[in-house]
C-alpha positions as CSV (number, residue, x, y, z in Angstrom):
1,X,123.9,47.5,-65.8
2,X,124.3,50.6,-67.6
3,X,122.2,51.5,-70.8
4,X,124.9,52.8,-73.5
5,X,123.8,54.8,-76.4
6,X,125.6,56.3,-79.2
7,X,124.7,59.7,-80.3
8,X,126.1,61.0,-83.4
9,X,125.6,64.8,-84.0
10,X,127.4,67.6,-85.7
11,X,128.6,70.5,-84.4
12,X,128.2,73.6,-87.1
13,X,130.3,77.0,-86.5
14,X,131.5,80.3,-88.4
15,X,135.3,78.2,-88.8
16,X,133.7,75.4,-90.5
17,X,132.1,72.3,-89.9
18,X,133.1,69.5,-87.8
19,X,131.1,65.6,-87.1
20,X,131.9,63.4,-84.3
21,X,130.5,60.9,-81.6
22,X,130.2,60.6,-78.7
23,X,129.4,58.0,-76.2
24,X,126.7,58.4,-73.1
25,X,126.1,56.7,-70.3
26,X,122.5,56.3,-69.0
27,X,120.9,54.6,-66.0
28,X,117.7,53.1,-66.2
29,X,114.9,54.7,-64.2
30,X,111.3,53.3,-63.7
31,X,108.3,55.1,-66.0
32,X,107.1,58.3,-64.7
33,X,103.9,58.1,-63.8
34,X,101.7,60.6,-65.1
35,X,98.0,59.3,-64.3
36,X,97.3,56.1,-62.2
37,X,93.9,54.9,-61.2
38,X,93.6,52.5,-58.1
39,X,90.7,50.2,-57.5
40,X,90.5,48.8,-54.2
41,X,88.2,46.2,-52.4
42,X,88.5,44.7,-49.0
43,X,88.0,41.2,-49.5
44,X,85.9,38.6,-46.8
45,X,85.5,35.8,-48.3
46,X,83.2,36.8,-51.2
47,X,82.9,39.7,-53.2
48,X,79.8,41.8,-52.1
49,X,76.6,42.4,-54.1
50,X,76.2,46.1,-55.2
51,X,73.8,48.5,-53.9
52,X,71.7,49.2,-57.0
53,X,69.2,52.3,-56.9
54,X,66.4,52.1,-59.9
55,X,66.0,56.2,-60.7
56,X,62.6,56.0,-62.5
57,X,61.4,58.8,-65.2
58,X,57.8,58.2,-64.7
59,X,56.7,61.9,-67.0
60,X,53.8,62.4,-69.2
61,X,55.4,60.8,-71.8
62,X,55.5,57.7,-70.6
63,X,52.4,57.5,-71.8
64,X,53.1,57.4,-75.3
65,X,53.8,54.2,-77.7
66,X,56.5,52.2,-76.4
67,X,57.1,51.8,-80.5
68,X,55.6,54.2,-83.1
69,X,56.3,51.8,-85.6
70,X,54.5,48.7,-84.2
71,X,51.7,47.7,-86.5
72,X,49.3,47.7,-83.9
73,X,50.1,51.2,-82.8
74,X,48.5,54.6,-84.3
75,X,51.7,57.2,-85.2
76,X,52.0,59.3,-82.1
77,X,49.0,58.1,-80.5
78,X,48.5,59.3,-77.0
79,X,49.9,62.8,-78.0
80,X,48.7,66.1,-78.8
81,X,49.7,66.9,-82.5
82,X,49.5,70.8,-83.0
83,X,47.0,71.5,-80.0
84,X,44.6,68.9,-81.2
85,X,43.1,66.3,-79.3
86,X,45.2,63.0,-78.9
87,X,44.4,59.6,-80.9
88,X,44.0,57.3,-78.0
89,X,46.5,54.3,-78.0
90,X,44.7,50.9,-79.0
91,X,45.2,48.4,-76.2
92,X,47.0,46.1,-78.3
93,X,49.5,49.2,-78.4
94,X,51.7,49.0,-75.1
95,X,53.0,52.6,-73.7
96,X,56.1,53.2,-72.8
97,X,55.3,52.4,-68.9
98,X,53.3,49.1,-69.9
99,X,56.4,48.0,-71.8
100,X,58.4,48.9,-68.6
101,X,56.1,46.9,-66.2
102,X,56.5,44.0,-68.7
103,X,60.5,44.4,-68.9
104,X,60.8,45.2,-65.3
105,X,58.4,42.5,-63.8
106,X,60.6,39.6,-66.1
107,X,63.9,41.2,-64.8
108,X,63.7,41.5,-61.6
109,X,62.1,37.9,-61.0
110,X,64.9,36.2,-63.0
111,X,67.5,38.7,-61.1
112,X,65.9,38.4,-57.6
113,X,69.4,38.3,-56.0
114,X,71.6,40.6,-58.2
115,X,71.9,43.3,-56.3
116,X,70.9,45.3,-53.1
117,X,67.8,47.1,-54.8
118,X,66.1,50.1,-53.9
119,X,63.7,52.2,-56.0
120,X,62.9,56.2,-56.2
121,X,60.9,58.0,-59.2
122,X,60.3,61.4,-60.9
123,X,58.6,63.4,-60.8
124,X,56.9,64.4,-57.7
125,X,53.6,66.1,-57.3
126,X,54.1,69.3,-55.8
127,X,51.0,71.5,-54.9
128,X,52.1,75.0,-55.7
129,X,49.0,77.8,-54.9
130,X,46.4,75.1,-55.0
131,X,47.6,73.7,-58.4
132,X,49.8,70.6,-58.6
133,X,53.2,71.4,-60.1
134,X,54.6,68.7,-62.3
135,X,58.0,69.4,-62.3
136,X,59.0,68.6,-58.7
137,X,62.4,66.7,-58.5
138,X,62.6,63.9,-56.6
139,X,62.2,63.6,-52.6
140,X,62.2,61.7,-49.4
141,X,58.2,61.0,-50.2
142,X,59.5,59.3,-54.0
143,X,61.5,56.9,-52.4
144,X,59.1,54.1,-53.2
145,X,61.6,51.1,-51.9
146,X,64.3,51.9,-49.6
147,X,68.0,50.5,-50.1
148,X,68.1,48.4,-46.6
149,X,71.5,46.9,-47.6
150,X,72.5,44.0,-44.6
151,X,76.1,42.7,-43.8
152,X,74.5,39.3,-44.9
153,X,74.1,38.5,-48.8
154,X,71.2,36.3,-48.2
155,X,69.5,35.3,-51.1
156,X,66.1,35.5,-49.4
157,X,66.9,39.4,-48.4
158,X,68.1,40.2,-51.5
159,X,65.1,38.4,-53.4
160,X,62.7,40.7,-50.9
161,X,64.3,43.9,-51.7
162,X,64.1,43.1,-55.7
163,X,60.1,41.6,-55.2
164,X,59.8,45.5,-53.4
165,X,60.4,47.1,-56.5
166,X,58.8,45.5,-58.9
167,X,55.4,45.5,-56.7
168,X,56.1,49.4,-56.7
169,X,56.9,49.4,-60.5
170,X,54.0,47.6,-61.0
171,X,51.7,50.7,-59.2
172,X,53.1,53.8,-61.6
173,X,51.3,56.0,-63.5
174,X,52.6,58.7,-65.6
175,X,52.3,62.2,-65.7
176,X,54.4,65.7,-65.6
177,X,57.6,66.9,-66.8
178,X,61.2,65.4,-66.3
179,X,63.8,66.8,-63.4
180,X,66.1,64.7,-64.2
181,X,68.9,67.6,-62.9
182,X,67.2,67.7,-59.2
183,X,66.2,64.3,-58.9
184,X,69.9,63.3,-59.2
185,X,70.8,65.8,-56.8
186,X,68.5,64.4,-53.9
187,X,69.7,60.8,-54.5
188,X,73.1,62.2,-54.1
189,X,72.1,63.1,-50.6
190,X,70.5,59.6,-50.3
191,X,72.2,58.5,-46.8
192,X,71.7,54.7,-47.7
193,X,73.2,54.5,-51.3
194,X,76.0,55.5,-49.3
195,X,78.5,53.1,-48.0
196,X,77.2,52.9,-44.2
197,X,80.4,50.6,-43.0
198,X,83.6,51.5,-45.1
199,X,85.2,49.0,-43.7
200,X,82.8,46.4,-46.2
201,X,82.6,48.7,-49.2
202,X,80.3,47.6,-52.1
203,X,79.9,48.9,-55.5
204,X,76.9,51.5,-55.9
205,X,75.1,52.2,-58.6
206,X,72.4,54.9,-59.9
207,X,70.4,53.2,-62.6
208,X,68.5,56.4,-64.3
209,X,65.8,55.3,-66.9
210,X,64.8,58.1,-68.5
211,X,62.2,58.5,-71.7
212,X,62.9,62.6,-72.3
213,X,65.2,64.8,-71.9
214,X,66.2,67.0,-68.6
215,X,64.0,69.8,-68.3
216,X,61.7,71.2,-65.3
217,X,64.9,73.1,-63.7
218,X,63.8,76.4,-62.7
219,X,67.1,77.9,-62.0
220,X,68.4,77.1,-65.7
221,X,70.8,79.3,-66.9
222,X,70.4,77.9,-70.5
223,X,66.7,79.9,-70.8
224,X,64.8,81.3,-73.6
225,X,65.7,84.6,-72.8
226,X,68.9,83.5,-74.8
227,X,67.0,81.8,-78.1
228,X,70.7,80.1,-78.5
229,X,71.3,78.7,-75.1
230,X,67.8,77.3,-74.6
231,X,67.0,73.9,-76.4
232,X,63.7,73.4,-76.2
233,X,62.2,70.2,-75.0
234,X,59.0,70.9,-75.6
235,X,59.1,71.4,-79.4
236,X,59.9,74.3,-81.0
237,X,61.6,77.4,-79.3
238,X,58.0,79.2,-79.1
239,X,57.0,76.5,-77.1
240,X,59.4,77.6,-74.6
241,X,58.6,80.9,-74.7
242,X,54.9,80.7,-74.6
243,X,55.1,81.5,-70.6
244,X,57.7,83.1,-68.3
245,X,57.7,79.3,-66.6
246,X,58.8,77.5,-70.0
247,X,61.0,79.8,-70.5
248,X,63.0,78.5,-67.7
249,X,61.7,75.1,-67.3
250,X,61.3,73.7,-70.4
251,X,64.8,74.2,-71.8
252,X,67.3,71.3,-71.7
253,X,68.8,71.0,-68.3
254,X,71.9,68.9,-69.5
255,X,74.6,70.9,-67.9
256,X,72.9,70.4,-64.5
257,X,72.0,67.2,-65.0
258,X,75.8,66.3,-65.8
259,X,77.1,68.1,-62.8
260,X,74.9,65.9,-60.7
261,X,76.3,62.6,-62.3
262,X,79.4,64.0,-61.8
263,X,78.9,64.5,-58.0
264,X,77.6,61.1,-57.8
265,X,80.7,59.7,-59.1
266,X,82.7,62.0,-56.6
267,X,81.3,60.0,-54.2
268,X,81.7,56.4,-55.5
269,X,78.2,55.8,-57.1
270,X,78.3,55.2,-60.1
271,X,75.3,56.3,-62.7
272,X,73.4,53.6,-65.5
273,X,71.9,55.6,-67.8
274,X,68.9,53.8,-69.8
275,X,66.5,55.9,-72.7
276,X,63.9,54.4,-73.6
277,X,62.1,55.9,-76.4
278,X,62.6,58.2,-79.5
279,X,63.1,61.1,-77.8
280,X,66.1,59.9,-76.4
281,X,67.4,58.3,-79.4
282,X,67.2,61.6,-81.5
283,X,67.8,65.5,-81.6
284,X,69.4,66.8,-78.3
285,X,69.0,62.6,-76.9
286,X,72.1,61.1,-77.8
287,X,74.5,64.0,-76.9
288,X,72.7,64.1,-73.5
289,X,72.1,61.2,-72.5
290,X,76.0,60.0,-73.7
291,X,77.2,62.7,-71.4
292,X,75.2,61.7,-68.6
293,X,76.7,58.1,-68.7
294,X,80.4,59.3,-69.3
295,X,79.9,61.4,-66.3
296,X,78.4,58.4,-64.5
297,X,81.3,56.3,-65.0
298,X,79.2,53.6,-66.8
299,X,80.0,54.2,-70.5
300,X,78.9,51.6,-72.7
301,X,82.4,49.3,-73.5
302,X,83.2,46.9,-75.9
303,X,86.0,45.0,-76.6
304,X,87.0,44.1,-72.8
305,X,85.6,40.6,-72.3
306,X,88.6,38.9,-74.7
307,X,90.8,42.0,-75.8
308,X,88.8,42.5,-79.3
309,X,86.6,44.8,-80.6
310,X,83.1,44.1,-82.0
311,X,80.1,46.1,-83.0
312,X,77.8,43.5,-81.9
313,X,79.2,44.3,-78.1
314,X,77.2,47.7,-78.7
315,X,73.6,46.7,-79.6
316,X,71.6,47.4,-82.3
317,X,72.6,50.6,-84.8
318,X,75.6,50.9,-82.5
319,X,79.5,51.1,-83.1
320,X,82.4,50.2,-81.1
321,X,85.3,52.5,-81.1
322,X,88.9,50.6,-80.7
323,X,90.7,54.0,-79.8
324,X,88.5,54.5,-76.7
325,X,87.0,51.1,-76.3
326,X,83.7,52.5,-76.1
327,X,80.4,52.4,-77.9
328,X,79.7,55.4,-79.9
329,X,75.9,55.8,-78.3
330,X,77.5,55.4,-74.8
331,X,74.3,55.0,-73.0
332,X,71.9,51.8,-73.1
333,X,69.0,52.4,-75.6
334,X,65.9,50.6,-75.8
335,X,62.5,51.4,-78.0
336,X,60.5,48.5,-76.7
337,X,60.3,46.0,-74.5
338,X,61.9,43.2,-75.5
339,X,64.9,45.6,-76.3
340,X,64.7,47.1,-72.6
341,X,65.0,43.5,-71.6
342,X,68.1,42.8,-73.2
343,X,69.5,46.0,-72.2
344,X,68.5,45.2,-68.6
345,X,70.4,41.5,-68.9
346,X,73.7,43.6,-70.3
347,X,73.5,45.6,-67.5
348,X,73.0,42.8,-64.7
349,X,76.3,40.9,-66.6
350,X,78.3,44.3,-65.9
351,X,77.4,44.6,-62.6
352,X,76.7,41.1,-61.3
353,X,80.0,40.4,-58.7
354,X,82.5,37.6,-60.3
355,X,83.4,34.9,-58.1
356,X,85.9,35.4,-55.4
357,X,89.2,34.9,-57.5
358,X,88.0,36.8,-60.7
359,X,87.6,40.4,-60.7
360,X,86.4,42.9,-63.8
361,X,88.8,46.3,-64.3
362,X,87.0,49.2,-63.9
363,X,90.1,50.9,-66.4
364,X,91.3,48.7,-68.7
365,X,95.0,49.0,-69.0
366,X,96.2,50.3,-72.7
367,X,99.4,47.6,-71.9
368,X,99.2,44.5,-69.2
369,X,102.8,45.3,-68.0
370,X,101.2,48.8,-66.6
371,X,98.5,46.8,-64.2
372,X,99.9,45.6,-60.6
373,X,98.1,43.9,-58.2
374,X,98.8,44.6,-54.3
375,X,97.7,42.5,-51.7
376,X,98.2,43.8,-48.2
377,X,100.2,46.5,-49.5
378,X,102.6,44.3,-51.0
379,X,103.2,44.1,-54.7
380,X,102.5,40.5,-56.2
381,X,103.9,39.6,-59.4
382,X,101.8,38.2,-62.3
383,X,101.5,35.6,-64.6
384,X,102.8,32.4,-62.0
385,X,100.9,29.5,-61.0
386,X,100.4,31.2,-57.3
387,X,99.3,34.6,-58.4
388,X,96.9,36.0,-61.2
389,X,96.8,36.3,-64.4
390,X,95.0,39.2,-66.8
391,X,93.4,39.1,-70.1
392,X,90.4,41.0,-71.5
393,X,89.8,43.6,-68.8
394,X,90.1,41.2,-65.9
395,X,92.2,39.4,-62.7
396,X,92.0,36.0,-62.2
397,X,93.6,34.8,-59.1
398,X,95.1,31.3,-59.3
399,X,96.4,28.9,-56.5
400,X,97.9,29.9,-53.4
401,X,96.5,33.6,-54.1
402,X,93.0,32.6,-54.7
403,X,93.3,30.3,-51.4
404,X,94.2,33.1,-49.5
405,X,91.2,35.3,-50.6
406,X,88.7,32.7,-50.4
407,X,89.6,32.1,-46.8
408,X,89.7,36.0,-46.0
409,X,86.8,36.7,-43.0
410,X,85.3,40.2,-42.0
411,X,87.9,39.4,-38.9
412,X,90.7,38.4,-40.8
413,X,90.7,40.2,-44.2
414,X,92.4,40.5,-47.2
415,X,93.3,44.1,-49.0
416,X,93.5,44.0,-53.1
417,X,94.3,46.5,-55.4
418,X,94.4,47.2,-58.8
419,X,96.8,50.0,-60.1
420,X,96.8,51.1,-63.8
421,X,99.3,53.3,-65.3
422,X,97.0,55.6,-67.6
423,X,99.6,57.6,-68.9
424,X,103.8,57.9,-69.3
């Protein structure tokens, strides 16, 4: 049926004025689509565990109080304060990398099967004319655990792979500067965070923990030799320019650093972004390290799990933003260990595959009527008793449709998608 709309207008000349109306005639057309985003998975019976690759910053600072303000702790113990010889941390005081272990270790033993787990760190030790150089990005020798994903989700694989890293984890010992820029760039090289057998994709994730901010990037562009451009990491701008090396290499390296995240996600991998410690929470942190996990595709949300909005959703000293549905510190922050736990359990919810029938949206739609589920290339509607139904960022198949899934096999499988009208 045709759409009829009456348009009154008036019609002005040099004779005079005249008003009249006018009837149209209008057929209806479907919305133009101006952005869509698809998510696809190929569906065998279950969904998949991920492929999860711990990114470790293991720099000198890692060394320093996990929490300045604990009362066991001496203020910036374990530092040099104006070129004078560091307090020593108490051993009641836990560093940053004991507080790790701790977090870690609990983690990873009550999430033996979360994920496909594999484990690389930064920095390297480079010997550079008989001297060791501390800013050497990650490479082939820093992958501590390999990522040895098999077809089979057995939980006994999967609880090897995860008792890997923490025994690795469990061995580190800090020292040197942060390439955060370079060691993203060989993991995104890494042939086994990529999907060896498209034909059973699985998510893939980057989770970066990082204590400081990106520096160590001898080609930076953003150097001292432009007092503007260069944001020191190591204190003030002299600090920088105290050698030709700083000058280069200890400016912030956050454009880089982004780009690499941002070729990750080009490829399907999608980057975590943890900081623990006040360096990351402060100064240049936040607007880095918030970057970093829009880049990565893994902005901290709120608001999906029942269509609402809540500040609690973002942690501690953190707000949710309804217009964007994200946190305003978009990366996951913790000072401690017991607040790196929590963090870590936030993340595993996030990731963690639903059960075969229930699926989480990577884009939530702004309106349900814009989301349409395809199976097999065919379009399926909504909202009956043999479909799905949506609410609060995800799919829940229901009868016949969540029969058909569950009895999918690698031989006999079943195509889903998810299309979302962004914009009209």
């Amino acid at each position: 049926m045709k759409n009829k709309l009456v348009l009154a207008f008036l019609v002005g000349g040099a004779a005079g004025v005249a008003a009249g109306c006018q009837t149209y005639d209008f057929e209806p057309v479907e919305p133009l689509a101006i952005a869509q985003t698809t998510q696809a998975k190929t569906v065998a019976g279950r969904q998949l565990k991920p492929n999860l690759m711990f990114l470790i910053d293991k720099s000198g600072s890692m060394n320093f109080a996990a929490d300045d303000s604990a009362p066991t702790c001496t203020p910036k113990c374990n530092q040099s304060v104006n070129g004078m010889a560091p307090v020593l941390c108490a051993a009641t005081c836990p560093t940053r990398i004991q507080a790790l272990k701790t977090a870690m270790g609990n983690f990873l033993t009550a999430n033996s099967t979360l994920a496909w787990m594999g484990m690389a760190i930064f920095p390297t030790g480079v010997e550079v004319n008989n001297a060791v150089d501390a800013c050497g990005a990650t490479s082939s020798a820093d992958i501590k655990v390999r990522l040895e994903t098999k077809p089979d989700d057995l939980p006994a694989d999967l609880s090897a792979s995860s008792a890997l890293v923490n025994s690795e984890i469990q061995k580190l010992s800090a020292f040197g500067g942060t390439p955060t820029g370079g060691s993203l760039a060989f993991i995104g090289t890494y042939p086994d965070l990529l999907d060896p057998d498209p034909k059973i994709p699985r998510d893939d994730f980057v989770l970066l923990l990082t204590d400081g901010l990106p520096n160590c990037n001898i080609a930076n562009m953003n150097n001292c030799n432009n007092a503007a451009a260069c944001r020191c990491t190591l204190g003030a701008i002299t600090s920088c320019m105290s050698t030709p090396k700083f000058c280069t290499q200890g400016c912030l390296d956050k454009d880089n650093s982004e780009a690499q995240v941002t070729g990750l996600r080009g490829k399907n991998i999608k980057t975590i972004v943890i900081g623990f410690g006040a360096e990351t929470a402060a100064g240049d942190g936040p607007d880095t390290l918030n970057a970093l996990a829009e880049a990565g595709g893994f902005a901290r949300a709120c608001g999906e799990e029942d269509g609402g909005f809540s500040n609690s959703r973002c942690g501690p000293g953190n707000t949710c933003d309804p217009v964007t549905k994200l946190c305003s510190r978009k990366f996951y922050q913790a000072t401690n260990s017991a607040e790196l736990a929590s963090v870590l359990a936030d993340i595993s919810k996030a990731i963690d595959p639903l059960s075969i029938c229930n699926y989480k949206l990577d884009d939530i739609p702004g309106d349900p009527s814009l989301l349409s589920v395809v199976i097999d290339g065919v379009n399926s509607p909504g909202n009956t008793a043999d479909t799905w139904t949506y609410s609060g960022g995800r799919v829940t198949f229901v009868g016949a449709l969540c029969a058909k899934v569950t009895a999918a096999t690698p031989i006999a499988p079943v195509r889903v998608e998810f299309r979302i009208v962004n914009s009209l």
